[in-house]
C-alpha positions in Angstrom: 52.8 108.4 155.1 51.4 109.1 152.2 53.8 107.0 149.9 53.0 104.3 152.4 49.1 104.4 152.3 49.1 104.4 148.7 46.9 101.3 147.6 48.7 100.5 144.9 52.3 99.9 146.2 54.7 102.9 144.9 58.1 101.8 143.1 61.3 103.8 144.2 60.9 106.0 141.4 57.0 106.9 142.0 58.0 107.6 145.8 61.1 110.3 144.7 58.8 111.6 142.5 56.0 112.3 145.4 59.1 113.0 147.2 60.3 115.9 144.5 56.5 117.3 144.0 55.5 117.6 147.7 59.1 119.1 148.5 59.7 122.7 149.1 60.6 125.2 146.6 59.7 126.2 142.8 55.8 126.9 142.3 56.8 124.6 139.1 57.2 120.8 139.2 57.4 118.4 136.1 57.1 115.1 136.2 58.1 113.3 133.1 56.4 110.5 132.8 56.1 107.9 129.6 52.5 106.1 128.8 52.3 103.1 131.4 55.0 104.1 133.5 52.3 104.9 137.0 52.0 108.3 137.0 48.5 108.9 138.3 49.3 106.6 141.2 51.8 108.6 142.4 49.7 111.9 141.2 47.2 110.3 143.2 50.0 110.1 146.6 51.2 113.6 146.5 47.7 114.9 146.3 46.6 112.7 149.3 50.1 114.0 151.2 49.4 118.0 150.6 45.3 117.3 151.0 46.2 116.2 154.5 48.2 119.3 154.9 45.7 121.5 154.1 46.5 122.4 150.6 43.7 122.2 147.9 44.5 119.7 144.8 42.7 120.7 141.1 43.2 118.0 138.8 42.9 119.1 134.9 43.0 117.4 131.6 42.0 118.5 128.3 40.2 115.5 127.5 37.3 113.3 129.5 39.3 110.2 129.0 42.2 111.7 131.1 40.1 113.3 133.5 38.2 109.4 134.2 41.6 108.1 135.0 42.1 111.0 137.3 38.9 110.6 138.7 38.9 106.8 139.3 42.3 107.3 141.3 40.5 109.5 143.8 41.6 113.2 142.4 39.2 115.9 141.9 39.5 116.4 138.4 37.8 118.3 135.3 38.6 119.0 131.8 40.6 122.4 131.3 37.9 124.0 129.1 35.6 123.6 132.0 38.5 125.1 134.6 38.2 128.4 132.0 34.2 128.6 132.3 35.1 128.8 136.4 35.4 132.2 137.4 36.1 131.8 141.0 39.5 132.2 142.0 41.4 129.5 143.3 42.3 129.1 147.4 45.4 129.9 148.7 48.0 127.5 148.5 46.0 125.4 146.0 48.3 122.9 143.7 46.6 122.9 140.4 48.1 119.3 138.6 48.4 119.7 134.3 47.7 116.2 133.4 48.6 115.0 129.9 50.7 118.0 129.1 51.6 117.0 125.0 47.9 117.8 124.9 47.5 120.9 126.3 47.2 123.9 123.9 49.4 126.9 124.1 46.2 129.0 125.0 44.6 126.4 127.3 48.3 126.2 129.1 48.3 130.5 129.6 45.2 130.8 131.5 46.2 127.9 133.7 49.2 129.3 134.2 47.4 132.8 135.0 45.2 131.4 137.4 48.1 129.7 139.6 50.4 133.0 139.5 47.4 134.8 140.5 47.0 132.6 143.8 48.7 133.7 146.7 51.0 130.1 147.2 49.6 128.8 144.4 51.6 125.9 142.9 51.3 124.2 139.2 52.7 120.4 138.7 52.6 119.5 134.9 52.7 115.8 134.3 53.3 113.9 130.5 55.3 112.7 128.0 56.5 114.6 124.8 56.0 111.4 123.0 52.5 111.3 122.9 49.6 113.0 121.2 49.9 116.9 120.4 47.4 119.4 121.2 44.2 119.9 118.3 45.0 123.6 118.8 48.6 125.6 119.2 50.3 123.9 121.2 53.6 121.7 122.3 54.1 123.0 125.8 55.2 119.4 126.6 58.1 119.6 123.9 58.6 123.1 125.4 59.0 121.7 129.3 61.5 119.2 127.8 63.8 121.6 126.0 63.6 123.6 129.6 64.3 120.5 131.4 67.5 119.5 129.0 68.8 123.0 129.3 68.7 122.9 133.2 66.1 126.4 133.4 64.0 123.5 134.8 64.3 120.7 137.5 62.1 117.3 136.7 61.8 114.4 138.1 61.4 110.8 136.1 59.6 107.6 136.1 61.7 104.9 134.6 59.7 101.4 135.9 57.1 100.8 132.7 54.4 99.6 135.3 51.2 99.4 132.8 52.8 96.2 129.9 53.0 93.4 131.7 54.9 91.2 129.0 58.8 92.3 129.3 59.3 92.0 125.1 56.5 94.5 124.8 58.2 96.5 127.6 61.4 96.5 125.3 60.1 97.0 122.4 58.4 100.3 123.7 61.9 101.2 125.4 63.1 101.0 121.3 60.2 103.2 119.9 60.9 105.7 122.6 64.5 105.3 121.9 63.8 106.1 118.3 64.5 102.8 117.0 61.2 101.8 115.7 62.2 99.1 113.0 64.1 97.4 115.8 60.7 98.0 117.7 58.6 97.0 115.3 60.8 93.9 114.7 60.1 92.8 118.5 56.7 92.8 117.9 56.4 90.7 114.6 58.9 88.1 116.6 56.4 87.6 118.8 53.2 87.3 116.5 51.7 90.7 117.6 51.9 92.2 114.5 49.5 90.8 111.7 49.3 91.2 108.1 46.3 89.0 105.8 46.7 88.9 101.5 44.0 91.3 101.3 43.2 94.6 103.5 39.7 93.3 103.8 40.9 89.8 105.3 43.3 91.8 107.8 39.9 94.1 108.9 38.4 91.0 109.4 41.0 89.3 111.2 41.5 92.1 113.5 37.3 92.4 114.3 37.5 88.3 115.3 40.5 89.1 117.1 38.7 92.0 118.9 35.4 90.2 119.6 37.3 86.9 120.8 39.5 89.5 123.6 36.2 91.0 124.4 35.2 87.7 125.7 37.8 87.0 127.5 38.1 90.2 129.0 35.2 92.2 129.0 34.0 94.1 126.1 34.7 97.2 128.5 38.1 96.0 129.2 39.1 96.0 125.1 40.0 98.8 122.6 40.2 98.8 119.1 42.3 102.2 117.8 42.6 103.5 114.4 43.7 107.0 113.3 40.4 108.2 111.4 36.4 107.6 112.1 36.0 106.4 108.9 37.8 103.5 109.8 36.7 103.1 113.4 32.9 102.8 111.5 34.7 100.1 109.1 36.0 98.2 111.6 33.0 98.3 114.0 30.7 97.1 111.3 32.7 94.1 110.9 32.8 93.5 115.0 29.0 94.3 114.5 28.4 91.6 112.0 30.2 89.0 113.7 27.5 90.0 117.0 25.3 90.2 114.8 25.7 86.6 113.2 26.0 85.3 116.7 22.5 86.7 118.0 24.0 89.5 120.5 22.4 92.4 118.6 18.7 92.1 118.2 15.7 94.0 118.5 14.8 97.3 117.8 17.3 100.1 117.0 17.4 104.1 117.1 19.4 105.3 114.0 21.9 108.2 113.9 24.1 110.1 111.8 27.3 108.5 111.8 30.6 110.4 110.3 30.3 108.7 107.3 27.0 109.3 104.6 25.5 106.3 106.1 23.1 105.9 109.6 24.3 104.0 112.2 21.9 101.5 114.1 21.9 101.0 117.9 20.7 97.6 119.2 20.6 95.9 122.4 24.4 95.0 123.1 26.1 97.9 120.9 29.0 99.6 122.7 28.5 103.9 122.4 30.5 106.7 122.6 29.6 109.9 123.6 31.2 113.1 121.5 29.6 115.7 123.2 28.6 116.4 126.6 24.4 116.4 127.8 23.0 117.2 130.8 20.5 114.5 131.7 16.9 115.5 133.7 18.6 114.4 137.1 21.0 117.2 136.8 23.6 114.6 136.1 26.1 114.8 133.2 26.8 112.6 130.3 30.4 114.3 128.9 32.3 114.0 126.1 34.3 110.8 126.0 32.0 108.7 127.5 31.4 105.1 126.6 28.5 102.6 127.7 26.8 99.4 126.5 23.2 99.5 125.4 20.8 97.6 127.7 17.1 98.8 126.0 16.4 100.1 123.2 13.2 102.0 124.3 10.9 105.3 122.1 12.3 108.0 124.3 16.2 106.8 124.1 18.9 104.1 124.3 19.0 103.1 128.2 22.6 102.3 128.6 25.3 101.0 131.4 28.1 103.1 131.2 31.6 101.7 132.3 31.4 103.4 135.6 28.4 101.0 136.2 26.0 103.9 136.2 22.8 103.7 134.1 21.4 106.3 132.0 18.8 107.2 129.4 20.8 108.6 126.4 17.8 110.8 124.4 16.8 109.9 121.0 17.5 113.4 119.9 20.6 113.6 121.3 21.0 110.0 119.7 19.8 111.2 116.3 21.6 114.4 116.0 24.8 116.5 115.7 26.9 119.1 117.1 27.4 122.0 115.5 29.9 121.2 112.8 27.4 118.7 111.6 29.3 115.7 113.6 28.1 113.1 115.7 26.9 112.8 119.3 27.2 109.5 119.5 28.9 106.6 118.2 29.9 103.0 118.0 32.0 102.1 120.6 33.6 99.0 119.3 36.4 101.1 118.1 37.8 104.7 118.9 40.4 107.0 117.5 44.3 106.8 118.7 43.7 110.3 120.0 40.3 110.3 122.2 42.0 107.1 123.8 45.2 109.0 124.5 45.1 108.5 129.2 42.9 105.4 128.9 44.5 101.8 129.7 42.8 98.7 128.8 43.6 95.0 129.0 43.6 94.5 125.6 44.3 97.0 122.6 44.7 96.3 118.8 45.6 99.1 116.4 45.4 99.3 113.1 48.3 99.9 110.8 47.7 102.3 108.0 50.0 104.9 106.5 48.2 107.8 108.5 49.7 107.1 111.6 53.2 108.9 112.5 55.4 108.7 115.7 53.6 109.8 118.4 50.0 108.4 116.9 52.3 105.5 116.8 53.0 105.2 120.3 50.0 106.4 122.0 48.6 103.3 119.8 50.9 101.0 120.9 50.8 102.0 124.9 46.9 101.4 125.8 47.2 97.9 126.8 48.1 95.6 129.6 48.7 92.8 127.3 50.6 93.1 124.4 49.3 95.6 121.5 48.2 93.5 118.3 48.8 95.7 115.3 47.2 94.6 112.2 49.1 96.2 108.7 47.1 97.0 106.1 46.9 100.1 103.3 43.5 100.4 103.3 40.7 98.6 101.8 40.0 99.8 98.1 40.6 103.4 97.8 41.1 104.5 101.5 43.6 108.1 100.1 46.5 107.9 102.4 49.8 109.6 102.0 52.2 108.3 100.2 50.9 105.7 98.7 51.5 105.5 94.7 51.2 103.4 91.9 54.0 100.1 91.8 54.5 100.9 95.5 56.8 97.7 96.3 56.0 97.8 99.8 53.9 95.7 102.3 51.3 96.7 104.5 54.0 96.5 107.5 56.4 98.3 105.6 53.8 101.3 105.0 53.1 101.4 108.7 57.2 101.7 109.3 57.7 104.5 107.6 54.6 105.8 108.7 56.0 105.1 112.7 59.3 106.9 111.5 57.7 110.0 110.3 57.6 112.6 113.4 55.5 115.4 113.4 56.1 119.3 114.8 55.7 119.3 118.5 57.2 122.9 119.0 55.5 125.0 121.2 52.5 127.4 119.9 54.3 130.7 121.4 57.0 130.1 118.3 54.8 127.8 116.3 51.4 128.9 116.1 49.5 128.8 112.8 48.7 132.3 113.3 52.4 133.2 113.1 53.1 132.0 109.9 49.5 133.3 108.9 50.9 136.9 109.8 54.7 135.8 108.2 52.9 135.5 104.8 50.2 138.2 105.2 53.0 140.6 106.0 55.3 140.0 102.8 52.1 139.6 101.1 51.2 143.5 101.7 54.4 144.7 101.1 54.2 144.1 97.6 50.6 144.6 97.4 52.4 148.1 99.0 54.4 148.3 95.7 52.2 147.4 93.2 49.6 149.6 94.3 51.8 152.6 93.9 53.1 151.8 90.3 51.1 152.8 87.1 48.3 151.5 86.3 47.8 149.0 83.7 45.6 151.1 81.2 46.1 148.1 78.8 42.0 147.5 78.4 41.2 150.9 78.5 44.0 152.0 75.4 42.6 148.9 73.6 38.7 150.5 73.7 40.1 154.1 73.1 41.8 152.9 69.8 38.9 150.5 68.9 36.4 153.5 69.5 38.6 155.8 67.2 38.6 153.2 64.6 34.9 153.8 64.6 34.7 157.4 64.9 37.1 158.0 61.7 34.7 155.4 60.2 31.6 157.6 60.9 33.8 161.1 59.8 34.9 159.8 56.5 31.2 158.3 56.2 29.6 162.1 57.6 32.6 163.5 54.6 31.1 161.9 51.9 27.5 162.5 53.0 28.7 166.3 53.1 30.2 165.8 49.4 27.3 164.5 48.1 25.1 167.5 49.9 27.2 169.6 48.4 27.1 168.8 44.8 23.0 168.6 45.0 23.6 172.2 46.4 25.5 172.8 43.2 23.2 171.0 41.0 19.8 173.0 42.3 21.5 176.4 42.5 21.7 179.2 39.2 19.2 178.9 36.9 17.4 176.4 38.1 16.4 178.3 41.1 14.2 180.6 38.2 11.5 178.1 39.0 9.2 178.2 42.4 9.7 174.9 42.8 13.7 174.5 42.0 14.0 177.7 44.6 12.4 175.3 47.4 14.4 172.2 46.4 17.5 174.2 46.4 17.0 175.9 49.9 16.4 172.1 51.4 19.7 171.2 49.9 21.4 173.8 51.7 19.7 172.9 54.6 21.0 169.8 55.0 24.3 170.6 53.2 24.7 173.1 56.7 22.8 169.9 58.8 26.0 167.9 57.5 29.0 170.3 58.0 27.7 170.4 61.5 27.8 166.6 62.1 30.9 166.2 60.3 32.9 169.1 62.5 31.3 167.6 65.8 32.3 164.3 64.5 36.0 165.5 64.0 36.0 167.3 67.1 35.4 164.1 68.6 38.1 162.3 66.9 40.6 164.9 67.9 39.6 164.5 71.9 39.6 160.4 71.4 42.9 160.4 69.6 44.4 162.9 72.1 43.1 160.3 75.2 44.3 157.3 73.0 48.0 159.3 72.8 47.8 160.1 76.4 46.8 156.3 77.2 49.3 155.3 75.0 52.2 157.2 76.6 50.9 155.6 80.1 50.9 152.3 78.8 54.9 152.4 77.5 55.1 153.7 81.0 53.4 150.8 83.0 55.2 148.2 80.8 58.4 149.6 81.4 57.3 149.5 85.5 55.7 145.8 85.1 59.5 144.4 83.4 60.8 145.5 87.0 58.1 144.5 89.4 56.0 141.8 87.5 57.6 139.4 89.1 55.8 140.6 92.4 52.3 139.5 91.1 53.7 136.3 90.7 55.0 136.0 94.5 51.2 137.4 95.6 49.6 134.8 94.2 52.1 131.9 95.4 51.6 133.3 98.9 47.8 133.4 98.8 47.8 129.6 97.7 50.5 129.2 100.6 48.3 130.9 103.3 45.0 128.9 102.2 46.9 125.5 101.9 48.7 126.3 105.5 45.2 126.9 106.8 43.6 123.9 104.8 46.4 121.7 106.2 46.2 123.1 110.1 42.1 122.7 109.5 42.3 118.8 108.2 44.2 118.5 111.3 41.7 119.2 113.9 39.4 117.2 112.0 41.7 114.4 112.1 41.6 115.3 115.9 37.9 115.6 116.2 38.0 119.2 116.3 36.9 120.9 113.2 35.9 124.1 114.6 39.2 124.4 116.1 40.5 127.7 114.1 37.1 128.8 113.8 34.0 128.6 111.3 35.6 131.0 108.5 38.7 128.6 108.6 36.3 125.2 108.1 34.5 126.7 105.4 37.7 127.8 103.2 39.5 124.6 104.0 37.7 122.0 101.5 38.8 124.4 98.3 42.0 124.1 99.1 42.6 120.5 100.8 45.1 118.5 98.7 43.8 114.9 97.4 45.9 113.6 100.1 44.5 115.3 102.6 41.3 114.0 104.8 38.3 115.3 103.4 37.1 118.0 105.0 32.9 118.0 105.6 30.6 119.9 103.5 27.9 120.3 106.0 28.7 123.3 108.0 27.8 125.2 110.9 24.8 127.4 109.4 24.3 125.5 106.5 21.1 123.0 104.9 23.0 120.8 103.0 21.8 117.3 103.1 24.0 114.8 105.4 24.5 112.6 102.5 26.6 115.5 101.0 29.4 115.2 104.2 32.6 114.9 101.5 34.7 113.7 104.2 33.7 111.0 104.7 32.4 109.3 101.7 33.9 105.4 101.0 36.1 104.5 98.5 35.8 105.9 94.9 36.2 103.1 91.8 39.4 105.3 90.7 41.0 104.9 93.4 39.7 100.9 93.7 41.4 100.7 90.6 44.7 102.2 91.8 44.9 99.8 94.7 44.4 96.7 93.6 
């Protein structure tokens, strides 16, 4: 019944997949499920079919995106992270659907898998696609379900109708990308004239911004997305949308300024599109959450007043406008263009990506996926001195060639519980201190302390053969004042001083030599524990050397795990002592990594990651 009331009309496929997820059986269910392929519609049936049986249906995600599309098919959804904060236990018998698996994290996939083995009938269906977007933190569980899948430990059920492209080349070239033919994909779309490359990278950004602005209206400005993999060049592209609105009168009046992730404000007019990067609660109780987007309707003292795509209106505060979460980021941005992985679950009629040398395989094809019409990709290396991967001087190839090999490049996807950055933390920390174990039982190196022992009894036989003579000279002035000169008064005193300080300097001179005996025997002792340690450090020197290679390996794993989430929008992902170390150690083709911190005072302008080009790398490019 179920099947049948479905408003959307379920292919065979959808209906044995209702049919597999409402039957009988395992507390486990997977659906596998590529991008487009309608698997919140029938998400959306077997929820309906057990609701009307009594059973309680818990849709999560681990983004907002994800959880809108849950929401608008009728399923009562939230984001995981808000499922954790819950503390009530779940009902009896309650099916608890894992949207969007790829991006679920090892950690976030444990306590919902806790919370379902802890309710009496409780029953879990995870739903994805191991070709699409990874978790920020540990994860890979949808890699995982695969491998269980393959191996038979786990029964799945597919989707194989691509019900979200409506153009059958772009239908096959997906099917090729999936199939790990990407050059063959790739080739499908530049056949068709949806791929796009310009003489310059500027004239592709611009191309692409006309291209984007024309679809928005045809379509709705709603209705079109423009994906890249970094802010920094979302902001690029959106001020190039912006100045074509801008030239054409739709952006006027005043405008509330905000930090942007760049050094530079961003305005808000009348018209802009916004995104939301954090989540407020608004006076009337009511929610504005991460992920959402809106256009700007008044531009007012208190706020932006803005129509969000739901068709609700709200009053988005200036201080939430103007200000920035804790790791110094944005609240709010442009909405003209988004990043690959906050639009991973959303579908739009129209999406253009841009081609640049950061993307990989599964950035690829989340990229690629979004729309209803075909994708337009738009190949360029980056204007001036955007650092990306790869890219050296000479380099023979084109913009579309760059993208390519950037499509063919396929990232780790295993799962957290084998491949967490923790393990290979404790890997190296381990082998680390067991030759920080060794070297801190062997000799020590007394080689600066042997060095100002022998110095010091250089000057302490200086200062005996100096007291020596002194005594010498007190001696023969003894000698000279003594016999019959002492017949006169005042030769008798003379001769008494003499002998005074003749005794005065036999003293000094045997303390003096006493002194040089105890340094020389400490510079003997230190030297027999030098020959000692230098014999030891022939055998084990080679251990310091292995120390210090595995501190730089730890710190440039952990810089490398850290650029990452920020790629991801998630810089305090490993935590704040992790996002502190990270810019010391992040390699110059790594994403910079931002100055202002959690804690800190450091001026915005001083946000490394996300400065522009520099001339030398201008230079490079060209």
């Amino acid at each position: 019944d179920a099947i049948d009331r479905s408003p959307v009309g379920l292919g065979e496929d959808q209906a044995d997949a209702v049919a597999g997820l409402c039957a009988p059986g395992r507390g486990l269910r997977v659906v596998l499920a590529p991008a487009g392929h309608g698997k919140t519609a029938l998400t959306a049936a077997a929820a309906a079919a057990l609701t009307n049986d009594g059973r309680p249906v818990v849709a999560l995600a681990a983004t907002n995106k994800a959880v809108a599309e849950l929401h608008s098919a009728g399923l009562d959804a939230m984001t995981i992270a808000r499922f954790r904060l819950n503390p009530t236990p779940l009902q009896a018998g309650t099916v608890v659907v894992l949207d969007e698996v790829s991006q679920v994290s090892t950690r976030d996939a444990h306590a919902v898998l806790a919370a379902v083995t802890a309710t009496p009938g409780g029953m879990l269906w995870c739903l994805g696609d191991d070709d699409q977007g990874r978790a920020v933190r540990p994860g890979g569980l949808a890699a995982e379900l695969h491998h269980r899948v393959a191996t038979g430990d786990l029964d799945a059920v597919e989707l194989t109708v691509n019900r979200r492209q409506q153009d059958p080349s772009e239908r096959d070239a997906l099917a090729a990308y999936r199939a790990g033919d990407i050059e063959h994909s790739q080739s499908i779309r530049a056949e068709h004239g949806w791929d796009h490359e310009y003489p310059t990278p500027a004239e592709t950004r611009d191309a692409l911004a006309a291209a984007a602005v024309a679809d928005a209206d045809r379509h709705g400005a709603a209705n079109v997305v423009v994906l890249a993999v970094s802010h920094v060049d979302c902001e690029d592209v959106t001020d190039r949308i912006r100045r074509i609105r801008i030239k054409r009168g739709e952006l006027a009046g005043p405008v509330l300024e905000g930090p942007g992730w760049g050094p530079d404000q961003r305005s808000y007019a009348v018209g802009d599109r916004v995104l939301c990067h954090a989540t407020l609660t608004l006076p009337d109780r009511r929610k504005l959450i991460n992920g959402s987007t809106g256009t700007v309707v008044s531009v007012t003292a208190a706020g932006l007043v803005t129509r969000l795509d739901d068709d609700t209106t709200v009053e988005i505060p200036t201080g939430f406008a103007a200000g920035t979460r804790p790791d110094g980021t944005p609240n709010l941005s442009h909405g003209w263009a988004r990043t690959i992985d906050g639009a991973q679950g959303g579908t739009w009629d129209q999406a253009h990506l841009l081609g640049t040398p950061t993307l990989d395989r599964l950035t690829g094809y989340v990229g690629q996926s979004r729309g209803r019409h075909p994708t337009h990709t738009w190949h360029t290396i980056g204007e001036g001195a955007y650092e990306y991967p790869g890219i050296v001087v000479g380099d023979p190839r084109t913009p579309a060639e760059h993208t390519l090999d950037a499509l063919s490049r396929v990232p780790e996807r295993r799962f957290a519980a084998v491949h967490d950055p923790t393990v290979l933390e404790r890997r190296l920390t381990a082998e680390k201190a067991e030759h920080d174990q060794v070297l801190a039982a062997g000799p020590k190196d007394v080689a600066r302390r042997l060095a100002d022992t022998q110095a010091r009894y250089r000057r302490e036989e200086q200062d005996c053969r100096r007291a020596w003579e002194d005594l010498r000279r007190r001696q023969a002035r003894v000698a000279d004042t003594g016999g019959l000169h002492q017949l006169r008064r005042g030769s008798r005193q003379e001769h008494h001083r003499c002998v005074e300080n003749r005794d005065i300097a036999q003293r000094n001179l045997d303390q003096l030599q006493h002194r040089l005996r105890g340094t020389r025997a400490e510079m003997l002792d230190l030297q027999a524990a030098d020959h000692l340690y230098q014999q030891w450090d022939q055998t084990h020197r080679w251990r310091r050397h292995e120390v210090t290679r595995l501190e730089r390996e730890l710190a440039d794993h952990w810089a490398s795990v850290v650029v990452g989430a920020i790629r991801q929008d998630e810089p305090l992902a490993y935590g704040l002592d992790q996002l502190r170390t990270a810019p010391r150690h992040a390699g110059p083709t790594q994403s910079r990594t931002p100055r202002r911190l959690p804690g800190t005072q450091r001026p915005r302008a001083g946000r490394e990651h996300t400065r522009g080009p520099t001339s030398s790398t201008r230079r490079r490019h060209r």
